[in-house]
C-alpha positions in Angstrom: 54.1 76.7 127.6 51.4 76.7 129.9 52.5 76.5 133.5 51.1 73.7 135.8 52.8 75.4 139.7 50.6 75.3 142.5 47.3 74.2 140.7 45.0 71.8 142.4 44.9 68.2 140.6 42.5 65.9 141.9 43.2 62.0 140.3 41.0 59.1 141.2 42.5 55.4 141.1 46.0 57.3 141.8 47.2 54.6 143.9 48.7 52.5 140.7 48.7 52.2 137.0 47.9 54.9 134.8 46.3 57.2 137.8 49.5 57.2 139.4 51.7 57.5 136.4 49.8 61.0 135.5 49.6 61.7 139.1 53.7 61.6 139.0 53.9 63.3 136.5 51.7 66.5 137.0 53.4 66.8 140.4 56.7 66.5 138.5 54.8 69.8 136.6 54.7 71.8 140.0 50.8 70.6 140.5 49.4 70.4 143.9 47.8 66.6 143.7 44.8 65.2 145.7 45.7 61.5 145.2 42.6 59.3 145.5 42.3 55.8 146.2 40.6 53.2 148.6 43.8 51.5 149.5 46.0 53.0 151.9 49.4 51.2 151.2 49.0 52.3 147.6 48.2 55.9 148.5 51.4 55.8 150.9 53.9 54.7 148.0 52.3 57.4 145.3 52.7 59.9 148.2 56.3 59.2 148.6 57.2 59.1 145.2 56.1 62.4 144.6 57.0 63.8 148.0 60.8 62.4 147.4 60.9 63.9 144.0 60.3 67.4 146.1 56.3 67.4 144.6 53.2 68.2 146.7 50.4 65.6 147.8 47.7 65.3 149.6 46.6 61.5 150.3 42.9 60.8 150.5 41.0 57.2 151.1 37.9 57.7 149.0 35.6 54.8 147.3 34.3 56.8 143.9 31.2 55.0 143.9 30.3 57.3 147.2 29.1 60.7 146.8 29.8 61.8 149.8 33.2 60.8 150.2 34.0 62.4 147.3 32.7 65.6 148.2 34.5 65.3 151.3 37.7 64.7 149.3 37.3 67.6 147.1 36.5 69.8 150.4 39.8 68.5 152.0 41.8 69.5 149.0 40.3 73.1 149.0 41.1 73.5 152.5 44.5 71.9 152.5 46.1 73.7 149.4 43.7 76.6 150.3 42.5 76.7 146.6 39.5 74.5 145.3 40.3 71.7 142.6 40.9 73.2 138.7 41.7 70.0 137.5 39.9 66.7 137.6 41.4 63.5 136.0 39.2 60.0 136.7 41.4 57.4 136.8 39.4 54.8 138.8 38.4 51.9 137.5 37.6 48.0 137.7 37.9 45.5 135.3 35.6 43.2 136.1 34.6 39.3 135.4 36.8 38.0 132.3 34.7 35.9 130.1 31.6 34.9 128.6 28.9 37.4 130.0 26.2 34.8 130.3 28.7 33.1 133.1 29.2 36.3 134.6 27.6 37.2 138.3 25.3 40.2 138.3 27.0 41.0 141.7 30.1 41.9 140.1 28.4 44.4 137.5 27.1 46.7 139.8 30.6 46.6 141.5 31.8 47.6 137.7 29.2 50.4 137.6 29.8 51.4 141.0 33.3 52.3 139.9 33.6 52.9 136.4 30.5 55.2 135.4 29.4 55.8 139.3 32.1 56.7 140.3 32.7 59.6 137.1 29.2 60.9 137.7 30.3 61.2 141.5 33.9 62.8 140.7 32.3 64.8 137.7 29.2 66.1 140.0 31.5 67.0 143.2 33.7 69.2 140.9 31.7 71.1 138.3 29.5 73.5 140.3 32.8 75.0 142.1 34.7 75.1 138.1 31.0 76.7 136.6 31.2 79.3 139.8 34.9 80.3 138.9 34.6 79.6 135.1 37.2 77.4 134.9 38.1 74.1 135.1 38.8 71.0 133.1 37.6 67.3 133.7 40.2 64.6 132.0 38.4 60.9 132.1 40.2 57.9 131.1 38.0 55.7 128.7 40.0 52.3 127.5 39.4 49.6 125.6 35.6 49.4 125.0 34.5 52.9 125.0 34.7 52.9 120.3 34.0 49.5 119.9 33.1 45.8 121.2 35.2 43.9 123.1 34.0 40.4 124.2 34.3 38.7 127.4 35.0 42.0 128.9 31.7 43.3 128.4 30.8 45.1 131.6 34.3 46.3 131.6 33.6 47.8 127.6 30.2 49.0 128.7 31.0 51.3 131.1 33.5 52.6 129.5 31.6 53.2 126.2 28.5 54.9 128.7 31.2 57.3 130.7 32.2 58.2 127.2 28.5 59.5 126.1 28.3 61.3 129.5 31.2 62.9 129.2 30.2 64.4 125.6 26.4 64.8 126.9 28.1 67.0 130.2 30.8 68.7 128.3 28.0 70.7 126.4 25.5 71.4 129.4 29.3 73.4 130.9 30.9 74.4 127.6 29.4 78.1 128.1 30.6 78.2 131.4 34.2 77.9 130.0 34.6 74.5 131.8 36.1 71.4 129.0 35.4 68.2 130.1 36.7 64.9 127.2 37.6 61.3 127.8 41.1 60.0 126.4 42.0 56.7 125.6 45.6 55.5 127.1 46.6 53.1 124.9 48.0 49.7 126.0 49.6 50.0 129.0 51.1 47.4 131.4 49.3 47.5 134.9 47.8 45.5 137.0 45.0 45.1 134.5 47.2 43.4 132.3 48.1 40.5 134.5 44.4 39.5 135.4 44.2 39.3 132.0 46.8 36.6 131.3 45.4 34.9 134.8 42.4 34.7 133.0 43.9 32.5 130.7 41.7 31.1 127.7 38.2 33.0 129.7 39.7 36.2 128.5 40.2 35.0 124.5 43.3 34.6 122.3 42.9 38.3 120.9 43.3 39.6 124.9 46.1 37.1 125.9 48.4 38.3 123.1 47.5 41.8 123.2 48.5 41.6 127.1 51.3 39.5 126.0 53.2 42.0 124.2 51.6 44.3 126.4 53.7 43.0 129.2 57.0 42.7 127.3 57.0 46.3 125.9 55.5 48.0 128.9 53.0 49.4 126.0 52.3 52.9 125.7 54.5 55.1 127.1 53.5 57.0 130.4 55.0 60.0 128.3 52.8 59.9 126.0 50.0 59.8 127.9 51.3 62.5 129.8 51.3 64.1 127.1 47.7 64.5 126.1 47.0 65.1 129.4 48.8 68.0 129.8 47.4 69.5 126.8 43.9 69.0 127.5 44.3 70.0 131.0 46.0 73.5 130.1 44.3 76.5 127.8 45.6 75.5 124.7 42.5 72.9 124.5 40.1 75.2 125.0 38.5 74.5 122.2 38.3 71.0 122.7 35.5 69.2 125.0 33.2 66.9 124.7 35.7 64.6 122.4 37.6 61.2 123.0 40.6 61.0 122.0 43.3 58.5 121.7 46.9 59.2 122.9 48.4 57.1 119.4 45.7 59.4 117.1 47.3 62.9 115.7 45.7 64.9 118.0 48.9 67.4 117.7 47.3 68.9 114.7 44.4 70.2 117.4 47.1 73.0 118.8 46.9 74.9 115.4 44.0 74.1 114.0 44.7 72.0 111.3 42.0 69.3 112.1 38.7 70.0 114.3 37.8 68.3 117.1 34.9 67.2 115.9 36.3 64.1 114.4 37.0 63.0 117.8 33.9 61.3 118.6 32.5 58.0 120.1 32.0 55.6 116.7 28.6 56.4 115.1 27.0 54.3 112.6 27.1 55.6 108.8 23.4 56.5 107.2 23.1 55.6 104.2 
């Protein structure tokens, strides 16, 4: 079982939802976590969580889509936990306008952009020349609905995610020689705050959505467990042999550990030639 104590975790968007369930959960691991976020009451709560649970956090206000604070970030976490980051898991993200894109602002997409694929390439370009230098390091982005196939009235929101998806298979080869795996995962409904701007949305977001974050809601949806999970697998050096791949925490990804499946299959959707 690979051992998680004292490594250096940076998260992005670890102030609530899925950023802070993993976030909780590495640090539950023994992980040093760099917990970023741009708001500071959210920051505080994750903090104490993990601090009361007897884990260790450093708290950081970082926007993503600036490169600079990023790097500043990553160069407080070496110099707090005296050790530069190993692991890298983007979590930050913005759903954007619900609803038709031809009503949508084209204010509010570079705000998406900003965030969603920005704010990766920033993360992803602060991290990898210190992982390539050490030849080491894994890169954990979270791709959700929209990165395999369409999903309407949440188009910004589905092409971003679909675009960090491509980078992250486009980057993962540039560093695979450099022993550095970088691949997306895809988390699965999960009740956030997402969720509930989607049932605000009302009919904007489309009968499909509503239900889906519906059930969503009463189910909680995927398990934090199981997201966990994957991430711990593809975060330690059992997965070495995996990058450049997205894969989703409800496919039988399991069968990676041994072998019995390639990784190859894992893949953004491609169309069939004929």
């Amino acid at each position: 079982m690979h051992s998680f104590k004292a490594v250096p975790v940076l998260v992005t968007g670890a102030g609530r939802g899925i950023g802070k369930r993993l976030a909780i959960g590495l640090a539950a691991k023994g992980a040093r976590l760099g917990l970023l976020a741009r708001s500071k009451a959210e920051l505080d709560l994750c903090h104490l969580e993990i601090e009361h649970a007897g884990g260790s956090a450093l708290r950081i206000r970082c926007d993503v889509g600036d490169y600079e604070q990023v790097c500043a970030a990553l160069e407080r976490m070496r110099v707090h936990f005296n050790s530069p980051v190993q692991i890298l898991i983007c979590a930050a993200a913005l759903q954007g306008p619900i609803g038709p894109f031809v009503e949508s602002s084209p204010k509010s997409w570079q705000e998406v952009i900003q965030s969603n694929l920005v704010g990766v390439m920033n993360a992803c370009r602060a991290a990898l020349p210190g992982m390539i230098e050490r030849r080491s390091g894994k890169i954990i982005v979270l791709a959700c609905g929209g990165a395999s196939s369409g999903r309407p009235n949440f188009a910004l929101y589905a092409a971003t995610k679909a675009a960090v998806a491509r980078f992250v298979e486009s980057v993962a080869a540039e560093v695979s020689e450099h022993n550095v795996q970088v691949n997306c995962i895809s988390p699965g409904d999960t009740y956030t705050h997402m969720t509930d701007q989607i049932l605000a949305a009302g009919e904007r977001a489309g009968w499909r959505e509503i239900e889906h974050a519906e059930q969503t809601r009463l189910t909680g949806g995927t398990s934090p467990e199981k997201q966990l999970e994957l991430v711990l697998f593809l975060a330690s050096e059992a997965s070495n042999h995996v990058t450049g791949r997205l894969i989703g925490v409800m496919d039988d990804w399991k069968k990676l550990k041994n072998g019995a499946i390639t990784a190859e299959q894992y893949t953004l959707r491609r169309l069939q030639k004929n």
